[in-house]
Backbone as a chain_set.jsonl record, in Angstrom:
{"seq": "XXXXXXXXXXXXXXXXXXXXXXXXXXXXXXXXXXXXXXXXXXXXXXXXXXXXXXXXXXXXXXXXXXXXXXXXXXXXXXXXX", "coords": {"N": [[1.478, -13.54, -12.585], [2.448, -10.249, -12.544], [5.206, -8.504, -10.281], [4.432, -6.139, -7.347], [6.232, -4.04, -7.97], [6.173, -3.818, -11.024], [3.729, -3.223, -12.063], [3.105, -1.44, -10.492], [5.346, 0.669, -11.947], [3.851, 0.632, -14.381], [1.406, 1.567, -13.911], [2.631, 4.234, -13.268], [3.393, 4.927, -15.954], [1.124, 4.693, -17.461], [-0.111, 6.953, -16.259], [1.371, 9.14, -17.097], [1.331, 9.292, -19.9], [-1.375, 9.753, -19.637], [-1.26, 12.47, -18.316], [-0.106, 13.807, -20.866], [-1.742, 14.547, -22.717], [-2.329, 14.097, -25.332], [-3.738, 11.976, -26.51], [-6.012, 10.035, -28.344], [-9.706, 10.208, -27.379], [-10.754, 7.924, -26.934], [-9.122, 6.425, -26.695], [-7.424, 7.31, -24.565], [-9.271, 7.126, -22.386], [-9.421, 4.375, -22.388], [-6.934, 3.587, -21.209], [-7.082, 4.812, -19.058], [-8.851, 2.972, -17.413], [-7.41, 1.693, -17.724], [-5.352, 2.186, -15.745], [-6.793, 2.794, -13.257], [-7.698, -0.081, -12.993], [-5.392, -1.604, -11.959], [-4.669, 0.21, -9.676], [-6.142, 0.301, -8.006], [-6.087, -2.918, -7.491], [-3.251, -2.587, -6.283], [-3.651, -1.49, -4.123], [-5.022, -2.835, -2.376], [-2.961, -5.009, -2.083], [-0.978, -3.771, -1.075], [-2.144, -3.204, 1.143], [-2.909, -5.448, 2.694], [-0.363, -6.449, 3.18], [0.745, -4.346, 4.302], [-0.73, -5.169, 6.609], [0.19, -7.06, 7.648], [3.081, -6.976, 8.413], [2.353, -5.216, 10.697], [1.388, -7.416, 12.301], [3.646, -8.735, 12.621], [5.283, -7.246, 13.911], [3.923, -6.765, 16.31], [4.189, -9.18, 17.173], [4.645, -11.563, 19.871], [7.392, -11.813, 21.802], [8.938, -13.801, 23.341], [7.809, -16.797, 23.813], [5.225, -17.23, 25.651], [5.076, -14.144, 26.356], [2.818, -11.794, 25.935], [1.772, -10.273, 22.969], [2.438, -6.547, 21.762], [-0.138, -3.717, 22.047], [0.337, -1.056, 21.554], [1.989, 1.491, 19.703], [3.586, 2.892, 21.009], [4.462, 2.144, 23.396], [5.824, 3.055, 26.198], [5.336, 5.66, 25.991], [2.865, 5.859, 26.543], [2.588, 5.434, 29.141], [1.794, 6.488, 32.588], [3.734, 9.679, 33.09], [5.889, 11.171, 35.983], [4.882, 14.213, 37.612]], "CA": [[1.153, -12.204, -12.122], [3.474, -9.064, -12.477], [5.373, -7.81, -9.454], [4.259, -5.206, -7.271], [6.626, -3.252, -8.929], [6.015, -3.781, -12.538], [2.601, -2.88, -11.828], [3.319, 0.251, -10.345], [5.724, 1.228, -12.95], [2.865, 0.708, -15.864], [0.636, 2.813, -13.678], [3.197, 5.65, -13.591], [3.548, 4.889, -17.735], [-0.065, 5.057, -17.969], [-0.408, 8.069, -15.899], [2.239, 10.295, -18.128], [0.63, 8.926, -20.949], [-2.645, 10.706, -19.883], [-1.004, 13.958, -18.635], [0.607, 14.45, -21.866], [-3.185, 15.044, -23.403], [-2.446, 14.117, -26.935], [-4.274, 10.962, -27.071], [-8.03, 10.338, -28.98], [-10.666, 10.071, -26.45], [-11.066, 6.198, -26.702], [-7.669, 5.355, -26.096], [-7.327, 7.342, -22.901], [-9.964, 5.799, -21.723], [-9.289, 2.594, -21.801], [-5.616, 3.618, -20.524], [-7.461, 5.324, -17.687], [-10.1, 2.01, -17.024], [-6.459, -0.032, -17.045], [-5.199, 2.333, -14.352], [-7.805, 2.186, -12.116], [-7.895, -1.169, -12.248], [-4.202, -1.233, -11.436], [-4.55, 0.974, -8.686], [-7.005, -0.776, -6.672], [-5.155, -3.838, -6.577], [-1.808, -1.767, -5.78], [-3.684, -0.822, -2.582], [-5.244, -4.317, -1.98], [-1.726, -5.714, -1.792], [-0.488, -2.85, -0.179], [-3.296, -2.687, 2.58], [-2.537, -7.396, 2.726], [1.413, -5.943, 3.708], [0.91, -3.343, 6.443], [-1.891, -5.645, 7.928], [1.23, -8.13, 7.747], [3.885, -5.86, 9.041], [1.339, -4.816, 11.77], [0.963, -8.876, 13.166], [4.58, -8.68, 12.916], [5.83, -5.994, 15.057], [3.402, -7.325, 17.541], [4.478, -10.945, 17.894], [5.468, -11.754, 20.81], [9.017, -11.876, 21.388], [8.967, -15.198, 23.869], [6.251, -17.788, 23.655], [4.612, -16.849, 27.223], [5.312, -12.917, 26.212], [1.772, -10.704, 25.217], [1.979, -8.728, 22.059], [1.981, -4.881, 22.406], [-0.549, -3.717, 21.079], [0.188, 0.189, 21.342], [2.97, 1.638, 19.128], [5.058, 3.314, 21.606], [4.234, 2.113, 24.744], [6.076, 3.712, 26.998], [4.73, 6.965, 25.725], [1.685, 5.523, 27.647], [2.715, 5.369, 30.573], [1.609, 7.981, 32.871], [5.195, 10.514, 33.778], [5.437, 12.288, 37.154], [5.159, 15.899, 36.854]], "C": [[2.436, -11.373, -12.05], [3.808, -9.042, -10.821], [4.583, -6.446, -9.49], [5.111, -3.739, -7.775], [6.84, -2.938, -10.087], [4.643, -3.439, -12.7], [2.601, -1.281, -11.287], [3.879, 0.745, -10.944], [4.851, 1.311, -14.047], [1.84, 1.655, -14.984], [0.915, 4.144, -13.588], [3.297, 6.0, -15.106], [2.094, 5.448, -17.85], [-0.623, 6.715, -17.346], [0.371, 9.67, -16.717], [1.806, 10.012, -19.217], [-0.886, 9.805, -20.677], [-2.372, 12.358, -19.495], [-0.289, 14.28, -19.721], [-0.434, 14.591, -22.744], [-3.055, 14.631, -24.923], [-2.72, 12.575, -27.587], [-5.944, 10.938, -27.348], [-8.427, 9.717, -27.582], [-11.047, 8.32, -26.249], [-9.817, 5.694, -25.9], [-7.588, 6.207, -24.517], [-8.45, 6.96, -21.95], [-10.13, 4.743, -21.22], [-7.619, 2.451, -21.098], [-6.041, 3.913, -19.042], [-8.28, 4.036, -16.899], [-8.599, 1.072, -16.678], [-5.93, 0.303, -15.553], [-5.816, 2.219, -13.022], [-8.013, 0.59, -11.293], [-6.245, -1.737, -11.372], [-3.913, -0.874, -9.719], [-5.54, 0.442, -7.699], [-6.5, -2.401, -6.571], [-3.768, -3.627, -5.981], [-2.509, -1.844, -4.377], [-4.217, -1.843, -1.998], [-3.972, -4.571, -1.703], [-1.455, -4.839, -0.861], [-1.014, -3.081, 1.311], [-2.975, -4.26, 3.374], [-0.665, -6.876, 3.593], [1.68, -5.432, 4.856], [0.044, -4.256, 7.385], [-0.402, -6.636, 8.753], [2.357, -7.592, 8.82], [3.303, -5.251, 10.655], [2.078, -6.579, 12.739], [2.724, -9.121, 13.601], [5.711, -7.988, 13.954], [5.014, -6.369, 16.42], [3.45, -8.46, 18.017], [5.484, -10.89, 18.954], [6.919, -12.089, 21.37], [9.511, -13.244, 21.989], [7.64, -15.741, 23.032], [5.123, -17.513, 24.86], [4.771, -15.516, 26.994], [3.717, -12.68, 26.248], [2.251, -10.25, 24.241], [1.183, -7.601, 22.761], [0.941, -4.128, 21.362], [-0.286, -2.002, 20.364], [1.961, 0.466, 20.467], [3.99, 2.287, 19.234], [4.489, 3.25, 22.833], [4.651, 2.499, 26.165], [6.202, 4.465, 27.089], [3.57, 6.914, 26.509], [1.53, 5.637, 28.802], [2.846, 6.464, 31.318], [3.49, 8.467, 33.923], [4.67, 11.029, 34.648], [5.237, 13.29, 36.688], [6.225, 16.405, 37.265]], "O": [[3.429, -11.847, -11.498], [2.945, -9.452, -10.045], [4.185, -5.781, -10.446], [4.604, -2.623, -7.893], [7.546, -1.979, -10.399], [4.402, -3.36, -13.904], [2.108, -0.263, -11.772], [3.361, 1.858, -11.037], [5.145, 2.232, -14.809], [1.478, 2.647, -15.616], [0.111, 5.068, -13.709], [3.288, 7.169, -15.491], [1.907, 6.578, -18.301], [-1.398, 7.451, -17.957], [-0.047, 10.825, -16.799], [2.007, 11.048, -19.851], [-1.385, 10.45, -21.599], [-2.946, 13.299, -20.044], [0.343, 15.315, -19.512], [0.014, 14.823, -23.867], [-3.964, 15.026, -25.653], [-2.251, 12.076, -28.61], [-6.831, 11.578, -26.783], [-7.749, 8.981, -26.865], [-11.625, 7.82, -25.284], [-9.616, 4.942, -24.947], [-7.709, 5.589, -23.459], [-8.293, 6.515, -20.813], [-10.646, 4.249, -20.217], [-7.195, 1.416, -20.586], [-5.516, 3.41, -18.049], [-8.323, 4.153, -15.674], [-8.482, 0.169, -15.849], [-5.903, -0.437, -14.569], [-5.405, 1.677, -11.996], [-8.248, 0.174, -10.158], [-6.237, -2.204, -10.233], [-3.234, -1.455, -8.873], [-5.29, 0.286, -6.504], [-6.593, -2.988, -5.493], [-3.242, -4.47, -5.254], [-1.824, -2.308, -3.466], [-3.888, -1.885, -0.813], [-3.826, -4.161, -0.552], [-1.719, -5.164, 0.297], [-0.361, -3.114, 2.354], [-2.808, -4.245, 4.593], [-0.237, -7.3, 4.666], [2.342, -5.691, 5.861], [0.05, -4.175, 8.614], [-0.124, -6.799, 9.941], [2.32, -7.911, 10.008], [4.066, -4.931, 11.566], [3.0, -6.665, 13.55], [3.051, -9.596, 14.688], [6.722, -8.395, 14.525], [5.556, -6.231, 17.516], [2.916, -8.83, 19.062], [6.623, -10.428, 19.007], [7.293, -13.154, 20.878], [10.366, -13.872, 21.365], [6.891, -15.346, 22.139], [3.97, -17.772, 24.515], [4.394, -15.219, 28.127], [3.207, -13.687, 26.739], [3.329, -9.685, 24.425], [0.243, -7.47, 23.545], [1.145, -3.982, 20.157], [-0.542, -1.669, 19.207], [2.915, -0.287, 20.659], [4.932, 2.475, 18.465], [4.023, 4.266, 23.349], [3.939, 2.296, 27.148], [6.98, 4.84, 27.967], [3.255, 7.911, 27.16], [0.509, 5.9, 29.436], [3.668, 7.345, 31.067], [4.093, 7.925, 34.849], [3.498, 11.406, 34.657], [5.335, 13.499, 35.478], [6.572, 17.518, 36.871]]}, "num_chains": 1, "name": "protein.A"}
């Protein structure tokens, strides 16, 4: 399997390849059917990363700790006036 970044570089290829309009109607087609498919596993992986990144930032920092679950928590917390 390609890197996520050799994969996203052929979807930027394939995408200047269809704004430059001067291909027959078959072939951008099937350039457009590769991007697509491209592009929905770009955001599968992608979406597999932040979930990752997420579990990460919330692990607990001891073993007996809680994760946090809010993302600035002591924005939460009610200030005097």
């Amino acid at each position: 399997m390609k890197s996520f970044e050799e994969r996203l570089d052929r979807l930027e290829e394939l995408s200047e390849k269809l704004k430059e309009g001067n291909l027959p109607l078959e072939e951008a087609v099937s350039l457009f059917e590769e991007g697509m498919k491209l592009s929905k596993g770009l955001e599968k992986e992608l979406s597999r990363i932040e979930r990752k990144v997420e579990i990460l930032i919330n692990e607990p920092e001891k073993k007996d700790s809680e994760p946090t679950l809010e993302l600035f928590p002591d924005l939460d917390q009610e200030q005097p006036p």
